[in-house]
C-alpha positions in Angstrom: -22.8 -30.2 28.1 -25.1 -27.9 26.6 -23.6 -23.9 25.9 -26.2 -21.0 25.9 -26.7 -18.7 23.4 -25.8 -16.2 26.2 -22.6 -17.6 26.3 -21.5 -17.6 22.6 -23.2 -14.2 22.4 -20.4 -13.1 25.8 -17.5 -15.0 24.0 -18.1 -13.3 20.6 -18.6 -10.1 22.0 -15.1 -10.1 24.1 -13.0 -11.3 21.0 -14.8 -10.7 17.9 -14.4 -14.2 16.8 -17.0 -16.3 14.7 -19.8 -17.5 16.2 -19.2 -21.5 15.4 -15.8 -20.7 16.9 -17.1 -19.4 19.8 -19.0 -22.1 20.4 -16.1 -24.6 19.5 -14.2 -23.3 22.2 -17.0 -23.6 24.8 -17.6 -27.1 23.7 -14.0 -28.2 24.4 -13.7 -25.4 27.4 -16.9 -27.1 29.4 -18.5 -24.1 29.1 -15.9 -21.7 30.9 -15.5 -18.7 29.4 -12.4 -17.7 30.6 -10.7 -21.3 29.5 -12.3 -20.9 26.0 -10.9 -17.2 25.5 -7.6 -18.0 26.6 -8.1 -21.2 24.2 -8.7 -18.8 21.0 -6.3 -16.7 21.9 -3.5 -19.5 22.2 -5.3 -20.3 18.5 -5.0 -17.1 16.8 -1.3 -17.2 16.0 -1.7 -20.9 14.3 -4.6 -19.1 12.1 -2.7 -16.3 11.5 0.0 -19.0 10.3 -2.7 -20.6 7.9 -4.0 -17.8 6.7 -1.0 -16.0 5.6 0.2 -18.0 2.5 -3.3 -16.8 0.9 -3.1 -13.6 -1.3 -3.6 -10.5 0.1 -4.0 -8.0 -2.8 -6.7 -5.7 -1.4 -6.7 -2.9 1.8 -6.1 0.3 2.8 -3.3 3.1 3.2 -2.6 4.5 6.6 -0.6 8.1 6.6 1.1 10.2 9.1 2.7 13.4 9.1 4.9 14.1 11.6 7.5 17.8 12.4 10.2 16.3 10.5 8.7 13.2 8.7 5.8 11.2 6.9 4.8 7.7 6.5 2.7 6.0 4.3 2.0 2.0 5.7 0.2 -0.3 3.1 -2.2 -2.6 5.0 -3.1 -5.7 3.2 -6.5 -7.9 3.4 -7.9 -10.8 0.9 -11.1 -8.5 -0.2 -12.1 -5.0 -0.2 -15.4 -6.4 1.7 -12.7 -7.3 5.1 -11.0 -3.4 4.2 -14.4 -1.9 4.9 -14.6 -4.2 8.2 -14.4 -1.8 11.4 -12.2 -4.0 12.8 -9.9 -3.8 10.2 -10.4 0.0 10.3 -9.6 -0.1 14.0 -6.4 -1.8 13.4 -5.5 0.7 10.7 -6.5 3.7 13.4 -3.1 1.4 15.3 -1.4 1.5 12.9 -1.5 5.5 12.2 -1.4 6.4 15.7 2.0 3.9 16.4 3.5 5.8 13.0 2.3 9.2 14.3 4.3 8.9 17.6 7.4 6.0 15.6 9.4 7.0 13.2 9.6 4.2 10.8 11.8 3.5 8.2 11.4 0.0 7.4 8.5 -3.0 7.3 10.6 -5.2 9.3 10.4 -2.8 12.4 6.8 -2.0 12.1 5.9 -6.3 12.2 7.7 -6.6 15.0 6.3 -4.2 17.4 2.9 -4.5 19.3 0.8 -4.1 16.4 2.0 -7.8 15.3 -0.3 -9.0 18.1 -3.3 -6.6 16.8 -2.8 -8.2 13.7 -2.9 -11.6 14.2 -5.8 -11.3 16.6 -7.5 -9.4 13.5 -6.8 -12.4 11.1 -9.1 -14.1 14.1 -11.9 -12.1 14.3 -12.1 -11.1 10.3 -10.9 -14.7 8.6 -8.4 -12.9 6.2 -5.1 -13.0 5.7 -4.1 -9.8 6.6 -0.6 -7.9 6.4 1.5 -4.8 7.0 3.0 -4.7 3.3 5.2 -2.0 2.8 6.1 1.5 4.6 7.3 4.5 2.9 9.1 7.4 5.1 10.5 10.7 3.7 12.2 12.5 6.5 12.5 16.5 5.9 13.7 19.5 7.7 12.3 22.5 9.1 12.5 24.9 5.8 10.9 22.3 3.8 6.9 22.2 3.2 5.3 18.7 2.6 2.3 17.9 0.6 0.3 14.5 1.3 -2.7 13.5 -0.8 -4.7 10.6 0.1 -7.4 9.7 -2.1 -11.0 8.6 -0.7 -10.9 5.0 -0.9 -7.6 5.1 1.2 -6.1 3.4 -1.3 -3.7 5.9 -3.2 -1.4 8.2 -1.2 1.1 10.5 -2.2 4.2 12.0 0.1 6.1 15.2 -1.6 8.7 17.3 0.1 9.6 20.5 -1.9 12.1 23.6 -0.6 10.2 27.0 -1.3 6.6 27.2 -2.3 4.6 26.4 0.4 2.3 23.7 1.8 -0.6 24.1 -0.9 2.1 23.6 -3.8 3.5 20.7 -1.9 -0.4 19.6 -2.1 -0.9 20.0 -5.4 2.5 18.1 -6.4 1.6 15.1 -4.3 -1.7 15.2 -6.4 0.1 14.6 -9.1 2.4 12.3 -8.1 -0.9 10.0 -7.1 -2.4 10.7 -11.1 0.7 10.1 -12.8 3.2 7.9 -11.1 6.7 9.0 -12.2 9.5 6.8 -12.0 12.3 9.2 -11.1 12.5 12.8 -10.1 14.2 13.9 -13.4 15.1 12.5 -16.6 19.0 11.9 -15.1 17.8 9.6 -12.2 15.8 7.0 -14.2 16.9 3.2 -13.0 19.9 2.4 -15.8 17.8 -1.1 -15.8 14.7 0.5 -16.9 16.2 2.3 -20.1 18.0 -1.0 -20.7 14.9 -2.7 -21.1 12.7 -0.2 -22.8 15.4 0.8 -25.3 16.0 -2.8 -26.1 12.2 -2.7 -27.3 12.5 0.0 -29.4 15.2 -1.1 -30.7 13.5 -4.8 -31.8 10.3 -2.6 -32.9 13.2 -0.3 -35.4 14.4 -3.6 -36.6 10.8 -5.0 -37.6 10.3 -1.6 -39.4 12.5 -2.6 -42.0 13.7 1.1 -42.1 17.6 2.3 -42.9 19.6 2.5 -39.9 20.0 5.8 -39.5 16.4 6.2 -39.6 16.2 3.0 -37.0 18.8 5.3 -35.0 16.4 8.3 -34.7 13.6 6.4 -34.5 14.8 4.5 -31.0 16.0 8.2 -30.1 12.5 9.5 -30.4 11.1 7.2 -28.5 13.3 7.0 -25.5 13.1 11.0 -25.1 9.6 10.4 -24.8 9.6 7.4 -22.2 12.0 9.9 -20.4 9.7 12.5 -20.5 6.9 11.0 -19.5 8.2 8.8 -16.1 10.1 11.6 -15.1 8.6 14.0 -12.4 9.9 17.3 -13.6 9.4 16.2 -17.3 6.0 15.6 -17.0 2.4 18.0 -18.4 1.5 19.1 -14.9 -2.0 18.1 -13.4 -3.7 21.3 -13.3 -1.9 22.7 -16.4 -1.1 20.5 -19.1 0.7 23.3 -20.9 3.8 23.3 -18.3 5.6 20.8 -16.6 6.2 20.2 -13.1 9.6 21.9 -13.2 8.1 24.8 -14.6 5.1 24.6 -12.4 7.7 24.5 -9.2 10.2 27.2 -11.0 6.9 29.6 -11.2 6.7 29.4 -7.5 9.9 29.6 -6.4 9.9 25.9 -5.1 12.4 23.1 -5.8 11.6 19.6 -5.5 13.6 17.3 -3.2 11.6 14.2 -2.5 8.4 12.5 -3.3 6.7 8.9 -2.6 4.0 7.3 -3.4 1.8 3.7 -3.1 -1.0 2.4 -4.2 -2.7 -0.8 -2.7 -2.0 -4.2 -4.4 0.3 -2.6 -6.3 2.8 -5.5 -7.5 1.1 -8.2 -6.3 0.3 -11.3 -8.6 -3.7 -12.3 -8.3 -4.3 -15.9 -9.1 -7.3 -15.8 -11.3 -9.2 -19.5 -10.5 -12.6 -20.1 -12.1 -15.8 -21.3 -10.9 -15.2 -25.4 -11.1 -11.4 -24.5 -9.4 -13.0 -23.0 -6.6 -15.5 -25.2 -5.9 -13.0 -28.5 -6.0 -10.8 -26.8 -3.9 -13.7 -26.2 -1.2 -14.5 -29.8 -1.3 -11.3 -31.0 -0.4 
């Protein structure tokens, strides 16, 4: 039977889906609207399915502050072109509403709520795989002040929780947590696995020197004092003042520094880099 433009135009408008699948489901629904929405709908979970083996390296960062806690959520998509999408926007607005009013501690809890639905209809409408990556949650109490910085492509945020101060210092330390991404809070809570590895390459680069050992010895020294001082939060040149550190920075205002977070989209994520004649093949299969 023949479907009207009116049609597709009614059934894309109610679900957001693509107009050749609009029409798809009208073709195989007779024409009934109501048949073919429930048909996409009953579809979106096996696309969903499909889609989600594909990479999803790009997005956004949703962030909520709450009395006694806040959240960063990573939201995943395949492009930054889908991350500008309103729909996808829309479903980050979710997102930061459900986190506003949820405390949420882990990614598990967040995919099984009522925002798994929103998502998998969104992987409809927008053709992306799309996922709720990671959630960070510092949880605080009512003498502490808490500084979030979220940079303007949504793509960098920053969660710090310091005692004393106040909330602009709080600010300006979640600044630079965003800039300068420290490992560890001080120099004594760097992961025992990191320093393996790094002093093991200092180490192999004293050996090639072909120096005495007991130059080898303070050379490796050297170098992991500085690795120290440079992942370490307190240890670092701070942001606005190069000439002090963070610890001095907080000792100058009377603050102490209890917790910080921070993520960055993508962050971790292997891309797999295919080139022109890859891509193509691939589409002709």
């Amino acid at each position: 039977m023949e479907i009207k433009a009116t049609q597709v135009k009614e059934l894309r408008e109610m679900t957001g889906v693509a107009m050749m699948d609009c029409k798809k489901a009208l073709v195989e629904c007779e024409g009934d609207i109501e048949k073919a929405l429930d048909l996409l709908r009953s579809n979106s979970t096996l696309k969903a399915e499909k889609k989600s083996s594909r990479v999803a390296a790009d997005g956004m960062l949703v962030t909520a502050v709450s009395d006694d806690y806040a959240t960063l959520v990573e939201i995943n998509s395949e492009t930054d072109f889908a991350a500008k999408d309103s729909n996808f926007l829309a479903f980050g607005d979710k997102v930061k509403e459900y986190i506003s009013t949820n405390k949420i501690t882990d990614i598990e809890t967040l995919t099984n709520s009522d925002l798994e639905n929103d998502r998998k209809a969104l992987v409809q409408t927008i053709g992306e795989n799309i996922q709720l990556r990671r959630i960070s949650t510092i949880e605080y109490e009512d003498n502490m002040h808490v500084g979030l910085y979220l940079h303007s492509d949504s793509k960098l945020a920053s969660i710090s929780v310091i005692k004393g101060g106040d909330d602009l210092i709080a600010k300006d330390i979640a600044m630079h947590v965003s800039a300068f991404n420290p490992l560890c809070l001080s120099e004594e809570d760097i992961d025992k696995d990191v320093l393996v590895r790094e002093k093991a390459i200092y180490e192999n680069q004293a050996k090639e020197s072909g120096k005495p050992k007991e130059i080898m010895e303070k050379m490796i020294e050297g170098k992991v004092k500085r690795f120290l001082s440079e992942v370490s939060l307190l240890s670092q040149g701070f942001l606005k003042d190069s000439e002090i550190t963070v610890g001095e920075y907080l000792s100058q205002n009377n603050a102490n520094m209890v917790s910080f977070s921070r993520l960055k989209v993508g962050e971790g994520i292997e891309l797999q880099v295919k080139d022109f004649a890859e891509e193509v093949a691939e589409q002709l299969k």
